[in-house]
C-alpha positions as YAML, in Angstrom:
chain: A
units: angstrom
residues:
- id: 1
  name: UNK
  ca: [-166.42, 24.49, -207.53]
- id: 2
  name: UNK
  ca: [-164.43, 22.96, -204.66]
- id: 3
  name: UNK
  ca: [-165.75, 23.14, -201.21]
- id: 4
  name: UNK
  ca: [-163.70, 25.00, -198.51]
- id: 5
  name: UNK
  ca: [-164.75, 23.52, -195.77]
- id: 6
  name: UNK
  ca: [-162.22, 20.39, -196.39]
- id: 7
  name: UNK
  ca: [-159.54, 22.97, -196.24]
- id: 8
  name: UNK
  ca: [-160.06, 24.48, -193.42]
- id: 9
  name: UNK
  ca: [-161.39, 21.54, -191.53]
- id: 10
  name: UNK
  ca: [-157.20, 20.10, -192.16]
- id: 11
  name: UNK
  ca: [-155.81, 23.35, -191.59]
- id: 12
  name: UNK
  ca: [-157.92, 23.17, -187.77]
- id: 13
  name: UNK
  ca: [-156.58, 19.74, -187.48]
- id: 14
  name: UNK
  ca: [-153.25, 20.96, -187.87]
- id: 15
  name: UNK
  ca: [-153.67, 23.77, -185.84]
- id: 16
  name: UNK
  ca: [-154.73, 21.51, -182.67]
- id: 17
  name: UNK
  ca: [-151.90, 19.42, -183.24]
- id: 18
  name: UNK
  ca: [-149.46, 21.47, -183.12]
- id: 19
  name: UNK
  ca: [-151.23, 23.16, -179.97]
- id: 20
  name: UNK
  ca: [-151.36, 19.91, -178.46]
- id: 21
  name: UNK
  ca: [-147.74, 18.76, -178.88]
- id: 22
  name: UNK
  ca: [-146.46, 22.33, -177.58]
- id: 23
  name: UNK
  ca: [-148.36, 22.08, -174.42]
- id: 24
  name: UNK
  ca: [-147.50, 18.77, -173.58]
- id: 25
  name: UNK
  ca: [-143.97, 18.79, -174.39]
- id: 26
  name: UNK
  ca: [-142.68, 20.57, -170.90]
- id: 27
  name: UNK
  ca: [-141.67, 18.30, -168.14]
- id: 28
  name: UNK
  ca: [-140.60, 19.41, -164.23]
- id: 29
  name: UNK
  ca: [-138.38, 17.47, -161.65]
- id: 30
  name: UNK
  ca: [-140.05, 16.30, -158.53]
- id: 31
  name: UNK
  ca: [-138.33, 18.48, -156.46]
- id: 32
  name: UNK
  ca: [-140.96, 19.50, -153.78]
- id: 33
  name: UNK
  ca: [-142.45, 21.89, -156.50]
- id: 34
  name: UNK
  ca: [-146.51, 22.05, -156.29]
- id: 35
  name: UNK
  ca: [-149.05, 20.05, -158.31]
- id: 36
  name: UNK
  ca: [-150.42, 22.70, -160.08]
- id: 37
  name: UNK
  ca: [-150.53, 23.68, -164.06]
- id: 38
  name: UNK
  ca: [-152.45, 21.57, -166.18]
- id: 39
  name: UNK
  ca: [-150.15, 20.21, -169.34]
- id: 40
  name: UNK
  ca: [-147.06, 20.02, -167.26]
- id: 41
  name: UNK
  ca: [-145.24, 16.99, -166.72]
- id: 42
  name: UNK
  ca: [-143.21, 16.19, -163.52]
- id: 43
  name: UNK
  ca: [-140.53, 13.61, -164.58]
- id: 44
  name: UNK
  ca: [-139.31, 12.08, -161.16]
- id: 45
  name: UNK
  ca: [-135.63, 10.98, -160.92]
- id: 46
  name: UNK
  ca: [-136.70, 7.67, -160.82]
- id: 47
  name: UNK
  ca: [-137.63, 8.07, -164.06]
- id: 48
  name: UNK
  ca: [-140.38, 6.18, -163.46]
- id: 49
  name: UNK
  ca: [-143.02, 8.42, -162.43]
- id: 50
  name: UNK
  ca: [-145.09, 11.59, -164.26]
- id: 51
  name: UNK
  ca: [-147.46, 14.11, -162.44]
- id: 52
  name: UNK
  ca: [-148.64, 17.45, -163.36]
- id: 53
  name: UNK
  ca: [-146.57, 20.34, -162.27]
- id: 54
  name: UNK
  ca: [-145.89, 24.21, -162.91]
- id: 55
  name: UNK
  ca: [-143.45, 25.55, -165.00]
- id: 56
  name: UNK
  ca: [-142.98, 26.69, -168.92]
- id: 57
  name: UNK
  ca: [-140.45, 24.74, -171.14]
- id: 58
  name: UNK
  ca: [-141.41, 26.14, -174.49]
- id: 59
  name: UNK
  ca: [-137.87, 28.09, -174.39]
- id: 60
  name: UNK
  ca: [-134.25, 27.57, -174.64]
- id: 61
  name: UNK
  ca: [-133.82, 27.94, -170.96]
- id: 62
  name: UNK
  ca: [-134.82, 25.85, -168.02]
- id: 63
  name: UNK
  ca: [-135.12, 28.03, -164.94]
- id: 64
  name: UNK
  ca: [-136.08, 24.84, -162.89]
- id: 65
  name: UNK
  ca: [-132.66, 23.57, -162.98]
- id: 66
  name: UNK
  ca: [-130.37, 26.11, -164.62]
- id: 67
  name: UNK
  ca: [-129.36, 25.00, -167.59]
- id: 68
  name: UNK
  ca: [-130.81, 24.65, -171.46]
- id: 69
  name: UNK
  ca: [-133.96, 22.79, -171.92]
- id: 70
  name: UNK
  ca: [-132.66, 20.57, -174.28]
- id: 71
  name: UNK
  ca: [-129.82, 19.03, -171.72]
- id: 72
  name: UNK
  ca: [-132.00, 18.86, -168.73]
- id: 73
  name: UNK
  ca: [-133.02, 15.33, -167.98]
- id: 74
  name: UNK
  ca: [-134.90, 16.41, -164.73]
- id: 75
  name: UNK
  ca: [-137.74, 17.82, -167.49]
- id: 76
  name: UNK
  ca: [-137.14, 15.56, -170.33]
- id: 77
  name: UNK
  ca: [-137.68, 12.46, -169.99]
- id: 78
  name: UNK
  ca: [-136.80, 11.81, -173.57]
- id: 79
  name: UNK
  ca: [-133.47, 12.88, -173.16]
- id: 80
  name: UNK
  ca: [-132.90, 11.05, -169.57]
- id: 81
  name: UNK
  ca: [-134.32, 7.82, -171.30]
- id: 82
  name: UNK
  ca: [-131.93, 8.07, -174.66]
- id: 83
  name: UNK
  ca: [-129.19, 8.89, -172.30]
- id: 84
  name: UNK
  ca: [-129.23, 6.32, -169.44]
- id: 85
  name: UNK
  ca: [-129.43, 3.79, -172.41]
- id: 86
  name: UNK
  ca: [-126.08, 5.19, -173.30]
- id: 87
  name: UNK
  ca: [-124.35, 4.92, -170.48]
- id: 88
  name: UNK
  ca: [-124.20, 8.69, -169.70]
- id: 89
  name: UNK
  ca: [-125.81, 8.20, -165.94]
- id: 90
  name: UNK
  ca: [-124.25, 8.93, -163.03]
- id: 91
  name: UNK
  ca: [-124.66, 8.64, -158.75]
- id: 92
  name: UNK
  ca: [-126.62, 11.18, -158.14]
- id: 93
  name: UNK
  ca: [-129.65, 9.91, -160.79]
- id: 94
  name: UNK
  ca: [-128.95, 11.84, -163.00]
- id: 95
  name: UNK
  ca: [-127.61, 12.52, -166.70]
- id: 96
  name: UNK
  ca: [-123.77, 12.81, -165.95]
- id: 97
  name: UNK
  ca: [-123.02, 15.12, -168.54]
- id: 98
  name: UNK
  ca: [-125.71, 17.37, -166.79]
- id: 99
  name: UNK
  ca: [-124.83, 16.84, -163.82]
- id: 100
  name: UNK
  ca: [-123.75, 19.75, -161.81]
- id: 101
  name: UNK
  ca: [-122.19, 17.95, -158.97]
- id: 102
  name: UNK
  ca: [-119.89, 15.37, -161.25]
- id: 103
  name: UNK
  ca: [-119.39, 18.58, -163.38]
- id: 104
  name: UNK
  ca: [-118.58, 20.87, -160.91]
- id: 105
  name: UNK
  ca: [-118.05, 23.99, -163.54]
- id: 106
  name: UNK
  ca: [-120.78, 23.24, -165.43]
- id: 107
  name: UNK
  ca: [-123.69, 25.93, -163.91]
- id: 108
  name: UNK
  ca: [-120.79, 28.52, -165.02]
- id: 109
  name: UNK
  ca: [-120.46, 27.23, -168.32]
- id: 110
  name: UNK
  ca: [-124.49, 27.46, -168.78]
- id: 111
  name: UNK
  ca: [-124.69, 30.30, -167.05]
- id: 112
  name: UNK
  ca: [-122.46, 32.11, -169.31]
- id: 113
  name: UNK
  ca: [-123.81, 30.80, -172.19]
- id: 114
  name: UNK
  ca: [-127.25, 32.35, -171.22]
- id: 115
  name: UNK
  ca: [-125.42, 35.75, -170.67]
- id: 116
  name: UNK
  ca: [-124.07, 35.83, -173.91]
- id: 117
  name: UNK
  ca: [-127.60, 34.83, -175.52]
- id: 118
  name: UNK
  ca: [-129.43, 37.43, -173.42]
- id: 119
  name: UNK
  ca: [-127.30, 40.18, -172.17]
- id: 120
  name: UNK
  ca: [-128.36, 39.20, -168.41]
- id: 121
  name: UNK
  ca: [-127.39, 36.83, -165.74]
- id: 122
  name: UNK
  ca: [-129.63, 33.67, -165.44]
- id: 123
  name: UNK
  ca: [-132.65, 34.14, -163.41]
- id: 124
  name: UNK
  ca: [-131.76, 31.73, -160.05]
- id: 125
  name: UNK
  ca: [-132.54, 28.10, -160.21]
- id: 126
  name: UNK
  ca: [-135.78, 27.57, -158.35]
- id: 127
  name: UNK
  ca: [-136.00, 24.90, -155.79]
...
């Protein structure tokens, strides 16, 4: 008879994992916001720099910065890294396709978007 015990014990190990990736995978900008929230990242726009910080990016949304999590390079430093290595970087340190200020109708277009996935405006970009 086969022993459970090797069962479980991988299905815990995979359980933990998958814990462990979700809570680590949020990242804030260093935009004055407070050190607080263990698991958060703070991805400076240096680039160069990560502290813990508040804030939940397990969603589609950032509230942060207004726009969806997977296009924010002020939280991801993932996506800031694979796109500055493009080319896709702009003068204000940031991602230029994200960038609201060399993209001057782009909070609309993401703020529409959101609308039309939840019925309701956009709760306001914090900081």
């Amino acid at each position: 008879m086969e022993s459970q015990f090797p069962r479980v014990g991988r299905a815990l190990a995979l359980f933990v994992g998958v814990a462990v990736l979700v809570a680590g995978c949020g990242k804030l900008a260093d935009t004055g916001a407070k050190d607080t929230g263990p698991g958060r990242t703070v991805a400076k726009n240096d680039g160069n720099t990560d502290k813990d910080a508040e804030g939940d990016h397990s969603g589609w949304w950032c509230d942060e910065h207004g726009l969806p999590e997977e296009v924010c390079d002020l939280c991801s430093k993932r996506f800031r890294t694979a796109e500055k290595a493009k080319g896709n970087w702009c003068e204000h340190n940031r991602v230029k396709s994200s960038c609201f200020k060399c993209n001057p109708g782009l909070q609309e277009k993401y703020a529409a978007e959101y609308k039309a996935k939840f019925g309701k405006n956009p709760p306001p970009i914090k900081g």
